[in-house]
VEXPA-924359 format. One record per atom (N, C-alpha, C): residue in one letter; atom name; x, y, z. Coordinates in steps of 0.2 Angstrom, whole numbers, always signed. Example, Ala and Ser with C-alpha at 12.3 -4.5 7.8 and 13.67 -1.06 7.14 Angstrom:
2
a, N, +66, -28, +39
a, CA, +62, -22, +39
a, C, +66, -16, +39
s, N, +64, -11, +35
s, CA, +68, -5, +36
s, C, +64, +0, +39
//
This chain:
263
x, N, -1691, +122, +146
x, CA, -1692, +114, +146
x, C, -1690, +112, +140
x, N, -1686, +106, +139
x, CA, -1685, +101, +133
x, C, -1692, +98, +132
x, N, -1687, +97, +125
x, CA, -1696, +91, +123
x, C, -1689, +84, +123
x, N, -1683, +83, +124
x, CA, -1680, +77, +125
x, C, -1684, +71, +127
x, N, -1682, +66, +123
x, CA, -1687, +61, +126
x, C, -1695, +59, +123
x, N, -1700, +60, +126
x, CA, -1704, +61, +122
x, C, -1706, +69, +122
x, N, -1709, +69, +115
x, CA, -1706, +75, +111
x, C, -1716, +78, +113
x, N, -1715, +84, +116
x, CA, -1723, +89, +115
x, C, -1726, +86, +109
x, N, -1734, +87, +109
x, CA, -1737, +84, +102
x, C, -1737, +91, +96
x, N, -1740, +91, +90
x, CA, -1740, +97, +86
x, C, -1747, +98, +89
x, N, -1751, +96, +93
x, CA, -1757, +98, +94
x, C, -1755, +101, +100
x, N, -1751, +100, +105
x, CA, -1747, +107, +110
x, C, -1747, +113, +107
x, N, -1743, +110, +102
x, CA, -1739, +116, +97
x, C, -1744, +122, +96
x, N, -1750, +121, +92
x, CA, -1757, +124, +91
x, C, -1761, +127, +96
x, N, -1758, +123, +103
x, CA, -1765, +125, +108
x, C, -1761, +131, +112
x, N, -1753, +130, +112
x, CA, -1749, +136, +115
x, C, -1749, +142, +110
x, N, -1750, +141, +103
x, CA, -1750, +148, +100
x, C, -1758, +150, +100
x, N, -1762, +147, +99
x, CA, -1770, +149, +102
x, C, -1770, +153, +108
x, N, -1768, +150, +114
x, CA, -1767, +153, +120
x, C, -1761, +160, +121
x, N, -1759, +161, +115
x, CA, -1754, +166, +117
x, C, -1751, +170, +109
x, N, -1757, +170, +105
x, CA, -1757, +174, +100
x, C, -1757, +182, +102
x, N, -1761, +183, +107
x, CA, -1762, +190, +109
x, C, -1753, +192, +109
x, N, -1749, +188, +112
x, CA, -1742, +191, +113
x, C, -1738, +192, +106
x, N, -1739, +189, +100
x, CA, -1736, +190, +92
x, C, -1739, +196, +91
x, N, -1746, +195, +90
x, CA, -1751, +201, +88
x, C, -1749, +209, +91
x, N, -1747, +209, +98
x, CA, -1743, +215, +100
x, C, -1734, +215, +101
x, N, -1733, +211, +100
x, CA, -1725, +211, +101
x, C, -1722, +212, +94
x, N, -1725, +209, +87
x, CA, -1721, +206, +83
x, C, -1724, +212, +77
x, N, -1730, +213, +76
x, CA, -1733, +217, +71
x, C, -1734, +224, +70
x, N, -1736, +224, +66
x, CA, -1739, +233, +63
x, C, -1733, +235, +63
x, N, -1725, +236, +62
x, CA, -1722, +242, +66
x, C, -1718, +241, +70
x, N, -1720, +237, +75
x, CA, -1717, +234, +81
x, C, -1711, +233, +81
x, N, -1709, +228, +77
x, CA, -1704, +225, +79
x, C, -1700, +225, +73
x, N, -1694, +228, +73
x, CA, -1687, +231, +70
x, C, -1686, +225, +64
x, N, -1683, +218, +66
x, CA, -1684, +213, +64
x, C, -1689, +213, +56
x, N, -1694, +214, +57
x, CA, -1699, +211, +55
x, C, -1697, +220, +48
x, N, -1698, +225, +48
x, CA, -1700, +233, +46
x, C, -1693, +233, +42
x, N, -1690, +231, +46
x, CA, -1682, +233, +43
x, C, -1678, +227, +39
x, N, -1680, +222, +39
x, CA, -1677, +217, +35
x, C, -1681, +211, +33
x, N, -1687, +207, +37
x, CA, -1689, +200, +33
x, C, -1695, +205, +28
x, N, -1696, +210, +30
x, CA, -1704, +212, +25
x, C, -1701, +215, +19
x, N, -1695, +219, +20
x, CA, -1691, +222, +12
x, C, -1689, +213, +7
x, N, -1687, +208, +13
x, CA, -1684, +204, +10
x, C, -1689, +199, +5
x, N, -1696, +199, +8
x, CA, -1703, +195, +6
x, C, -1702, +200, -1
x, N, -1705, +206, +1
x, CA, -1708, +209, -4
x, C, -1703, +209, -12
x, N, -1698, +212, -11
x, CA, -1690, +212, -16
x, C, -1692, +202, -18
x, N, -1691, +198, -13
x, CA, -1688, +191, -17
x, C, -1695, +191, -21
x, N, -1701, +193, -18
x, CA, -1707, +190, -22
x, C, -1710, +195, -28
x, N, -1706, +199, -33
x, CA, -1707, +204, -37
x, C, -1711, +200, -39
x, N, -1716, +204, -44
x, CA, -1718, +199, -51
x, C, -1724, +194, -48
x, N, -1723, +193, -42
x, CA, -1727, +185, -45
x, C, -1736, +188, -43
x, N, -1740, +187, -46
x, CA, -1745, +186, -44
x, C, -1749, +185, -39
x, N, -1749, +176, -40
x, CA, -1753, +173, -35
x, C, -1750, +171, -27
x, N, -1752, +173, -24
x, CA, -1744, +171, -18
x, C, -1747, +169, -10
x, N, -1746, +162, -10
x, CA, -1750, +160, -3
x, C, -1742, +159, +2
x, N, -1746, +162, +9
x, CA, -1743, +166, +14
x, C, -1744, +160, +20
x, N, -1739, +155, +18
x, CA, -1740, +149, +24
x, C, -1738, +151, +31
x, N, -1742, +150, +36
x, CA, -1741, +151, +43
x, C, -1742, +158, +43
x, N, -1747, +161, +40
x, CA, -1748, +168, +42
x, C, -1749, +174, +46
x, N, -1750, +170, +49
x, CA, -1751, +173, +57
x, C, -1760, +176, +57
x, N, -1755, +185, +61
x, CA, -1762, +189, +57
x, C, -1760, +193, +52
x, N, -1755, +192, +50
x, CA, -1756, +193, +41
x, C, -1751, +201, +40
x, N, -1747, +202, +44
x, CA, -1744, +206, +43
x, C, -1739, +207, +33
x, N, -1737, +201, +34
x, CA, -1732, +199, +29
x, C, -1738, +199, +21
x, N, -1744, +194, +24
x, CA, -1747, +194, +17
x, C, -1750, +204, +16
x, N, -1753, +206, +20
x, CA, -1754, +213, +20
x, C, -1749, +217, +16
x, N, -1743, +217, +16
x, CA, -1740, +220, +13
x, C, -1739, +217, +5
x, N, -1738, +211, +3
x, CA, -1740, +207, -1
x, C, -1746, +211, -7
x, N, -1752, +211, -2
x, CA, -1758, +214, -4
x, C, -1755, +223, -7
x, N, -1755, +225, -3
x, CA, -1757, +231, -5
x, C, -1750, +232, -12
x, N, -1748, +227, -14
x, CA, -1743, +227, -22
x, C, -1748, +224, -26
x, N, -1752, +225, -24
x, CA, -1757, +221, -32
x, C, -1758, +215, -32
x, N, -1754, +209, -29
x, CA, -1756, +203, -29
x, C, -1762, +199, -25
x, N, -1764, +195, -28
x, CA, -1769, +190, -25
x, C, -1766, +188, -18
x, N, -1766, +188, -14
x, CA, -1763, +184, -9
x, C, -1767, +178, -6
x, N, -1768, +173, -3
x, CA, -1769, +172, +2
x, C, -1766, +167, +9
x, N, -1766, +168, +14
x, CA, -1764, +167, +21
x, C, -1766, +160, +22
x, N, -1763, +157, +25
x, CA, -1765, +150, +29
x, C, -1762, +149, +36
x, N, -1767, +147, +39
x, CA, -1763, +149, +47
x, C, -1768, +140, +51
x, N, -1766, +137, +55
x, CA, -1768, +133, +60
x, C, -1771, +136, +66
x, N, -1769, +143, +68
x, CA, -1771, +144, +73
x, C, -1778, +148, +70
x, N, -1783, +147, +75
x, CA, -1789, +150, +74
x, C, -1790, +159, +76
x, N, -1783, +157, +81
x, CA, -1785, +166, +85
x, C, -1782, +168, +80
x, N, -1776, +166, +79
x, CA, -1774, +173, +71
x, C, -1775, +171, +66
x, N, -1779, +166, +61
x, CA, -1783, +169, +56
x, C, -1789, +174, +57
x, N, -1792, +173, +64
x, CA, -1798, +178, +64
x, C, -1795, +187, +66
x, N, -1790, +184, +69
x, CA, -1787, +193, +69
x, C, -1783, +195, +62
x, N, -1780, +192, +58
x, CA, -1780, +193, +52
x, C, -1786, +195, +47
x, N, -1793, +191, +47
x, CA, -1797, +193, +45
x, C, -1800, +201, +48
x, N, -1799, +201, +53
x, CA, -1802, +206, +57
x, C, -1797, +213, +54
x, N, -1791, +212, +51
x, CA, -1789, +219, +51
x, C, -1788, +220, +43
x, N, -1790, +212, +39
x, CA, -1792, +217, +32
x, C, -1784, +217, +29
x, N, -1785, +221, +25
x, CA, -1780, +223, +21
x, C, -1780, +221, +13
x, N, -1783, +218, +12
x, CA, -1782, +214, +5
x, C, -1784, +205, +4
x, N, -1779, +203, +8
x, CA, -1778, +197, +7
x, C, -1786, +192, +10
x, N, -1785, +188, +8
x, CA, -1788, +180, +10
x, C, -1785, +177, +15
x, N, -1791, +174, +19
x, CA, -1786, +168, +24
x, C, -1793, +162, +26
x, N, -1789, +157, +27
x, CA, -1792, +150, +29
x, C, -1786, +147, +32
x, N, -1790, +143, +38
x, CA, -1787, +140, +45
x, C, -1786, +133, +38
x, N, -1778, +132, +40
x, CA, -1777, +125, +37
x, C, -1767, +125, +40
x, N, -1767, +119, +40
x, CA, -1760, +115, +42
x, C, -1757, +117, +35
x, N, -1749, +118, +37
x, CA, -1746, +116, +30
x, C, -1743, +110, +28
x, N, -1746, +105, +30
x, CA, -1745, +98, +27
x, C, -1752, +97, +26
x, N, -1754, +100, +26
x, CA, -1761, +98, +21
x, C, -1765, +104, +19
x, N, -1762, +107, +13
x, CA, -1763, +114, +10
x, C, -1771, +112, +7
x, N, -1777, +116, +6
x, CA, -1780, +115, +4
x, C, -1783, +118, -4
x, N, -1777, +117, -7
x, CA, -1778, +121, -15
x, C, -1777, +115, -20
x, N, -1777, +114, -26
x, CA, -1777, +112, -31
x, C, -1769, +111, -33
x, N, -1766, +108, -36
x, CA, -1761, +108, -38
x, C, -1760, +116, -44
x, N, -1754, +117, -42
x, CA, -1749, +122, -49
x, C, -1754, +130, -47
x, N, -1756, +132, -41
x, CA, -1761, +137, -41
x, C, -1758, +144, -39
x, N, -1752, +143, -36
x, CA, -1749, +148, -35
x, C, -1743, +148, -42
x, N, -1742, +155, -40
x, CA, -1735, +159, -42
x, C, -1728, +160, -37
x, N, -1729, +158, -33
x, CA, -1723, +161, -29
x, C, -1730, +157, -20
x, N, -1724, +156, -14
x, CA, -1727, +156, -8
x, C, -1721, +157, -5
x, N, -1723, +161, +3
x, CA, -1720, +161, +9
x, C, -1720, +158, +14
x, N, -1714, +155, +16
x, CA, -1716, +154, +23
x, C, -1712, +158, +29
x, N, -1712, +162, +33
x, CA, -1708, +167, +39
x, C, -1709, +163, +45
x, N, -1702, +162, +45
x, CA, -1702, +159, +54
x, C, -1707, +154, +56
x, N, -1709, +148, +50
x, CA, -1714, +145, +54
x, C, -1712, +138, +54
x, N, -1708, +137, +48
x, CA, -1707, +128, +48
x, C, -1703, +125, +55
x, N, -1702, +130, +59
x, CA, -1697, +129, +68
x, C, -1702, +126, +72
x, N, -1711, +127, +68
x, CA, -1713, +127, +73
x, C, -1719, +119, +70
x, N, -1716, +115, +63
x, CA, -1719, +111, +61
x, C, -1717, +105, +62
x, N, -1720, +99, +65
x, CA, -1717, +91, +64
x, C, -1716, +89, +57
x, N, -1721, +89, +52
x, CA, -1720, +83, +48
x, C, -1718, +88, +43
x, N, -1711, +91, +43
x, CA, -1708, +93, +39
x, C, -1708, +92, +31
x, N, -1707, +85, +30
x, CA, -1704, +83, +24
x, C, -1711, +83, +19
x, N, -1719, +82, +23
x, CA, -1724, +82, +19
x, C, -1726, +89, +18
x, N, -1726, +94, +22
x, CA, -1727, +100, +22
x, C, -1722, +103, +17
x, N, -1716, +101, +17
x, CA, -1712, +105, +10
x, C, -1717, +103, +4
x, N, -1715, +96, +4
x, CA, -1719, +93, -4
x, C, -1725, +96, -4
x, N, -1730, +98, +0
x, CA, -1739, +102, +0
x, C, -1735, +109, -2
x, N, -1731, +113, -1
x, CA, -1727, +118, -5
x, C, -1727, +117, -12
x, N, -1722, +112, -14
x, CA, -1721, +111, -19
x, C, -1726, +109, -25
x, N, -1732, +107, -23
x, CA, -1737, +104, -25
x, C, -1741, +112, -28
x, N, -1742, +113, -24
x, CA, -1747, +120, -27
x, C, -1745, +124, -30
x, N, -1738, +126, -29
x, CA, -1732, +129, -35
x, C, -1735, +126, -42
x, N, -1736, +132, -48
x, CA, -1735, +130, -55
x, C, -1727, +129, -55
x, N, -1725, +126, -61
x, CA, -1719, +123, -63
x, C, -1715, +131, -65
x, N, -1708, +131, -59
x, CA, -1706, +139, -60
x, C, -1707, +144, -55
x, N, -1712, +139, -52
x, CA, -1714, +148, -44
x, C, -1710, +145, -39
x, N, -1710, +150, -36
x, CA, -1705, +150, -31
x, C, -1707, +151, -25
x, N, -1703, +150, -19
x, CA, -1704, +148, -14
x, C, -1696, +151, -9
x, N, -1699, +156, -8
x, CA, -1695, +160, +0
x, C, -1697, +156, +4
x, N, -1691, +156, +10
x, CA, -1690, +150, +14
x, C, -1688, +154, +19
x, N, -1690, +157, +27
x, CA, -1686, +160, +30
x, C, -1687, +156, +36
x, N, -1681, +153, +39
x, CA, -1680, +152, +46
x, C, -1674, +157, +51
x, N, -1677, +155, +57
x, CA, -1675, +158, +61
x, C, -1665, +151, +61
x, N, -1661, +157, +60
x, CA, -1655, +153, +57
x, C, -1654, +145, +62
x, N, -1653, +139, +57
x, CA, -1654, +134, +60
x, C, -1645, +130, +63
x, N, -1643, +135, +62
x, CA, -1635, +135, +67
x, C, -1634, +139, +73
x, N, -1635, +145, +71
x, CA, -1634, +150, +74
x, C, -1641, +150, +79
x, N, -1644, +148, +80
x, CA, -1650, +151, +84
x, C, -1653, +143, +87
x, N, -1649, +137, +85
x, CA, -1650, +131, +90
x, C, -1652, +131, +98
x, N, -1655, +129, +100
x, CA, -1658, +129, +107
x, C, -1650, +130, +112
x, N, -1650, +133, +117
x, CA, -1645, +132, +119
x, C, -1638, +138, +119
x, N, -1640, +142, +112
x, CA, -1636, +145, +110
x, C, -1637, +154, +114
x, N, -1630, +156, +113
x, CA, -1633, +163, +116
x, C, -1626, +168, +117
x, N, -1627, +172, +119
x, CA, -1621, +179, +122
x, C, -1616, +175, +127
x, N, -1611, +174, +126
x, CA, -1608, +173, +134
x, C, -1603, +180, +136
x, N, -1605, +183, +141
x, CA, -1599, +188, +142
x, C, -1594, +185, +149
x, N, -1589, +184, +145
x, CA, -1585, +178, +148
x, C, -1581, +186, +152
x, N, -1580, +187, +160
x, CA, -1577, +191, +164
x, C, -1571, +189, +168
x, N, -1572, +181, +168
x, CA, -1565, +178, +171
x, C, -1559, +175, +169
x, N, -1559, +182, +161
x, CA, -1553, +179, +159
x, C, -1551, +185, +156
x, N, -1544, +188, +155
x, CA, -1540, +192, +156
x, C, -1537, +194, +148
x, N, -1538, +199, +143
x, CA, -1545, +203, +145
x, C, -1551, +199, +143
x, N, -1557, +202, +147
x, CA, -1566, +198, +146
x, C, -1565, +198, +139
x, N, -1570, +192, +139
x, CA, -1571, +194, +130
x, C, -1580, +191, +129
x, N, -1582, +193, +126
x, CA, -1589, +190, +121
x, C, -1589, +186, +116
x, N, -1593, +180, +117
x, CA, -1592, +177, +111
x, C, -1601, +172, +112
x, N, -1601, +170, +104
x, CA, -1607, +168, +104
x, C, -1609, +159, +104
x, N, -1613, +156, +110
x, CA, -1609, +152, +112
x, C, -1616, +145, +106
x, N, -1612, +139, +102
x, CA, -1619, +138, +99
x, C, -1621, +131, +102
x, N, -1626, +130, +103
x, CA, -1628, +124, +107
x, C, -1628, +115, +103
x, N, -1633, +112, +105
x, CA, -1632, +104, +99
x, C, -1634, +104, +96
x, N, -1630, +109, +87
x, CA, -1635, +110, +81
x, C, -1634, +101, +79
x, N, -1632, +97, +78
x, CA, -1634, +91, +75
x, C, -1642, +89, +77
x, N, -1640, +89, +84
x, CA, -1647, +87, +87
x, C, -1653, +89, +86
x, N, -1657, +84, +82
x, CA, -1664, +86, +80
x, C, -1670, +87, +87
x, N, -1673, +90, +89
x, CA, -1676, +91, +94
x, C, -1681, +96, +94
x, N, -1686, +94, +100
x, CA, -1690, +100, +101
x, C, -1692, +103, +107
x, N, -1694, +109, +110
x, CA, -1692, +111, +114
x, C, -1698, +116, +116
x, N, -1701, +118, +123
x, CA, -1704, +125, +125
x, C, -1700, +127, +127
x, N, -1701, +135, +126
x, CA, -1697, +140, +125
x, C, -1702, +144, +130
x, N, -1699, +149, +137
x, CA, -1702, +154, +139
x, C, -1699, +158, +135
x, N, -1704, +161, +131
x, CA, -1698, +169, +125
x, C, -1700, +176, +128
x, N, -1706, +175, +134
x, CA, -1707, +180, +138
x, C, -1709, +177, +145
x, N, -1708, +181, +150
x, CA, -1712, +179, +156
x, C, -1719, +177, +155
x, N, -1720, +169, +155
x, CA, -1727, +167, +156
x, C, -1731, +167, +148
x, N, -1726, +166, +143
x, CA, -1728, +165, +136
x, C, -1721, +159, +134
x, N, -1724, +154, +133
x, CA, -1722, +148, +131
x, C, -1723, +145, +125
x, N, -1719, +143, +119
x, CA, -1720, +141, +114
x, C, -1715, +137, +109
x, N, -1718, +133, +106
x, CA, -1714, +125, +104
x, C, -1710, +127, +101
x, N, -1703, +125, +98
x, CA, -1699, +124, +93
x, C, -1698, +118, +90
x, N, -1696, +116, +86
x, CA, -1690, +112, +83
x, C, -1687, +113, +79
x, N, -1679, +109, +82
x, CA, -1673, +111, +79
x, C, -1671, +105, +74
x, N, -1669, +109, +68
x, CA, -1667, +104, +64
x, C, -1659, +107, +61
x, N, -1655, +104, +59
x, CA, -1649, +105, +54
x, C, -1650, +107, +50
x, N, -1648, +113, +47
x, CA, -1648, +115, +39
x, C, -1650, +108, +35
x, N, -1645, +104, +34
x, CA, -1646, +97, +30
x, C, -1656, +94, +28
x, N, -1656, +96, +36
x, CA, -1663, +93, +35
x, C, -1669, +97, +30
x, N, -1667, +101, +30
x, CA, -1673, +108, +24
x, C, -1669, +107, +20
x, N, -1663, +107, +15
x, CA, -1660, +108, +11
x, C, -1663, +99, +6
x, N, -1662, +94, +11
x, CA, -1663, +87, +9
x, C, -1671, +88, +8
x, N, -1677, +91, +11
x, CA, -1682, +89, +10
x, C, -1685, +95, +3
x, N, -1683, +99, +4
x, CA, -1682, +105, -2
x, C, -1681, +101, -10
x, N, -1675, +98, -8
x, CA, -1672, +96, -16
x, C, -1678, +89, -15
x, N, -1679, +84, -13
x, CA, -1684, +78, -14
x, C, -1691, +81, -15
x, N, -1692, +88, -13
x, CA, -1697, +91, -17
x, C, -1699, +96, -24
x, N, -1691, +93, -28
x, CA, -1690, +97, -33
x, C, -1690, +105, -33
x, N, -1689, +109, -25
x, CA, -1688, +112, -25
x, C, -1680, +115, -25
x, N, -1677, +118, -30
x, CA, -1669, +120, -28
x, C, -1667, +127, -25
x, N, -1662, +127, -22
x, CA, -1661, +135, -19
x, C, -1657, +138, -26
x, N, -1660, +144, -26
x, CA, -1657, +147, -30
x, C, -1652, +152, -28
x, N, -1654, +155, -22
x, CA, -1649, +159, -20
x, C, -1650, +160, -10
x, N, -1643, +160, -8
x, CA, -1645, +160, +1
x, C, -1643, +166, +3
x, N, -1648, +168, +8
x, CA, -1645, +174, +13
x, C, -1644, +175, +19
x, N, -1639, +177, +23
x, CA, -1639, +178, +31
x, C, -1637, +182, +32
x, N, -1644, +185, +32
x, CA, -1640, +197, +35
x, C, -1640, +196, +41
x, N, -1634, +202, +43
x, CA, -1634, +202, +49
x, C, -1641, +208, +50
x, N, -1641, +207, +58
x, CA, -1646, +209, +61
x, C, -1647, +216, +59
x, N, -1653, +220, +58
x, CA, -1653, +225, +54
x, C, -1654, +232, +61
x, N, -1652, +236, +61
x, CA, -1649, +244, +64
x, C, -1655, +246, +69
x, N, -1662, +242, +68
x, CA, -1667, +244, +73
x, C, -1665, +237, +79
x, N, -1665, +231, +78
x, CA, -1661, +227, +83
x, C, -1657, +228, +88
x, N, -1650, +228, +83
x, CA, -1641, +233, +85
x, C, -1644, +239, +90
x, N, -1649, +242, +90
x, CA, -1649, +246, +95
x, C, -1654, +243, +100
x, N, -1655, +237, +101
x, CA, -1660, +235, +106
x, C, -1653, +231, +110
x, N, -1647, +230, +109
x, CA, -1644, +227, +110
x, C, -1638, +229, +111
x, N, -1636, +234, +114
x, CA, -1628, +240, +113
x, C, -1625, +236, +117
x, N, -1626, +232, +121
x, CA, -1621, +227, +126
x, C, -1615, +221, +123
x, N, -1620, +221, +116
x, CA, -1616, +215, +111
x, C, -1614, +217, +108
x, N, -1606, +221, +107
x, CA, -1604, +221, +100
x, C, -1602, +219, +96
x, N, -1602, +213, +96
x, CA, -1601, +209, +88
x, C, -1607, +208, +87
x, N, -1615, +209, +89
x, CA, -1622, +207, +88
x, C, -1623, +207, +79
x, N, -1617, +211, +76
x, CA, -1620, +213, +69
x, C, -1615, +207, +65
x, N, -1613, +204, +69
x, CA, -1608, +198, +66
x, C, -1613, +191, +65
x, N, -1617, +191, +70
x, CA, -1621, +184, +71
x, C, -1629, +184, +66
x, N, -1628, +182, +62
x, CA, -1638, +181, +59
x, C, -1641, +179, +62
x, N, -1648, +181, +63
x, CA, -1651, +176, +68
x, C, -1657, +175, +63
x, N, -1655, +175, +55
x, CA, -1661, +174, +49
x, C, -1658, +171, +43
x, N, -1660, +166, +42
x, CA, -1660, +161, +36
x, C, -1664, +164, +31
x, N, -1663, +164, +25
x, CA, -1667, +166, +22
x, C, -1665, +162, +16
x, N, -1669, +155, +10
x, CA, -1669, +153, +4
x, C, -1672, +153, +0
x, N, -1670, +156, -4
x, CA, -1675, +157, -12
x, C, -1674, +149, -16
x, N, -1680, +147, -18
x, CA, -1680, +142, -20
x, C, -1685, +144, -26
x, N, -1683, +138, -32
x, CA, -1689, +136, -36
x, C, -1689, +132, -39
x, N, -1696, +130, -40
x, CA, -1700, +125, -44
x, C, -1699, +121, -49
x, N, -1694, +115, -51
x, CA, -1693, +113, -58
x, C, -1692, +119, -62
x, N, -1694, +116, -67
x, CA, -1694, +120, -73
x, C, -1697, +125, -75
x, N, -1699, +132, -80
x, CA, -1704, +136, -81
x, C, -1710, +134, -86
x, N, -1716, +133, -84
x, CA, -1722, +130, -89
x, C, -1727, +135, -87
x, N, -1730, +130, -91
x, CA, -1738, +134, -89
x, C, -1743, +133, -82
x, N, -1743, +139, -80
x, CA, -1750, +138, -73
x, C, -1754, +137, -72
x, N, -1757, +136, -65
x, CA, -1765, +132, -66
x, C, -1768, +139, -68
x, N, -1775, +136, -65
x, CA, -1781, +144, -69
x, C, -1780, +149, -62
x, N, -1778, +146, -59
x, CA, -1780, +153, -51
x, C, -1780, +147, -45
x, N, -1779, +151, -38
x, CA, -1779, +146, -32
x, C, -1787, +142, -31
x, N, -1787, +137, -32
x, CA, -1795, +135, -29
x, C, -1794, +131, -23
x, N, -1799, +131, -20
x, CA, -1798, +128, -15
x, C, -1801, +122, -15
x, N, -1798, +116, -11
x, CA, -1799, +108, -13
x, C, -1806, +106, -8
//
């Protein structure tokens, strides 16, 4: 289903990951999934060395901040949905969590050292306020890993074509209307539906800098060696990213608040 026209609410958006957390919870975590073991969890933990204090925006059930945790840091989690902050509480590991939107962070200003967000602003309307609530609780200097699901390569509409009626077949990857800002349900499995929005590289790049956040460095790995083998029909698969990932950071280096408090 498109969201063309008028657009699903963000209160859909919550009430379809509510009713179908149980499908992330087993599909996506502990282990599970290649993606997640083999490249976004080395690439959190590596960009976020050092920092301390570190909140874990859209955290699900807490895979990403768990690992966070057991390095020594403060962590803690923020999730909108209810079912996975409670299953994140449920399995422990270290960190902290509270149900809260990320366009309205509930901490103090300058409280972190460093935040995450994994694969979640795809799934957030008010973009440009949610960034700045980022920016906002960073001390001046912390940084902010930014991983989208790639906002070219991975456009609604994009996919494998294995073109047979032309001489020789060939494979190519075909990308849909990345301009086009839009929002979308997605069946990502049989009978598991869940909201997107696509935005243009431009649109986080522009909302990022008007929140005094700058990229300091960008990456797009190819798909990492447990994927490539979920996939031996594609052989270009290891050409195509299907991971953004931006390190950013916070103005200048100064002093930070006393600790994360909650507002």
């Amino acid at each position: 289903m498109t969201g063309r026209g008028e657009l699903p609410s963000a209160e859909l958006s919550t009430e379809l990951w509510n009713s179908h957390a149980d499908w992330w919870q087993r599909e996506f975590t502990d282990g599970v999934d290649p993606e997640y073991t083999e490249q976004i969890i080395p690439l959190v933990t590596d960009g976020l060395e050092g920092a301390a204090r570190v909140l874990d925006i859209g955290a699900g059930e807490g895979q990403v901040a768990r690992k966070l945790g057991r390095r020594g840091r403060l962590v803690i989690g923020v999730d909108p949905v209810r079912a996975q902050v409670d299953e994140a509480s449920r399995r422990g590991g270290g960190p902290h969590y509270a149900q809260a939107d990320a366009a309205a962070l509930p901490f103090v200003d300058a409280s972190f050292d460093a935040a995450v967000a994994c694969l979640v602003f795809e799934h957030i309307d008010h973009l440009d306020v949610a960034v700045a609530e980022v920016s906002r609780v960073l001390r001046p200097g912390g940084r902010f890993l930014f991983l989208l699901n790639h906002p070219l390569l991975q456009t609604p509409g994009s996919g494998w074509i294995d073109d047979q009626l032309i001489d020789p077949p060939e494979q190519y990857w075909r990308i849909g209307p990345y301009l086009v800002e839009d929002a979308t349900i997605e069946e990502v499995q049989k009978g598991v539906f869940i909201r997107f929005i696509h935005r243009p590289l431009s649109r986080y790049v522009n909302a990022l800098a008007s929140a005094s956040l700058s990229i300091d460095r960008m990456e797009e790995p190819a798909p990492p060696p447990g994927f490539l083998a979920q996939a031996p029909q594609y052989e270009a698969a290891s050409t195509v990213p299907r991971l953004l990932a931006l390190h950013c950071v916070k103005g200048a280096i100064g002093p930070g608040g006393s600790g994360p408090v909650m507002r």
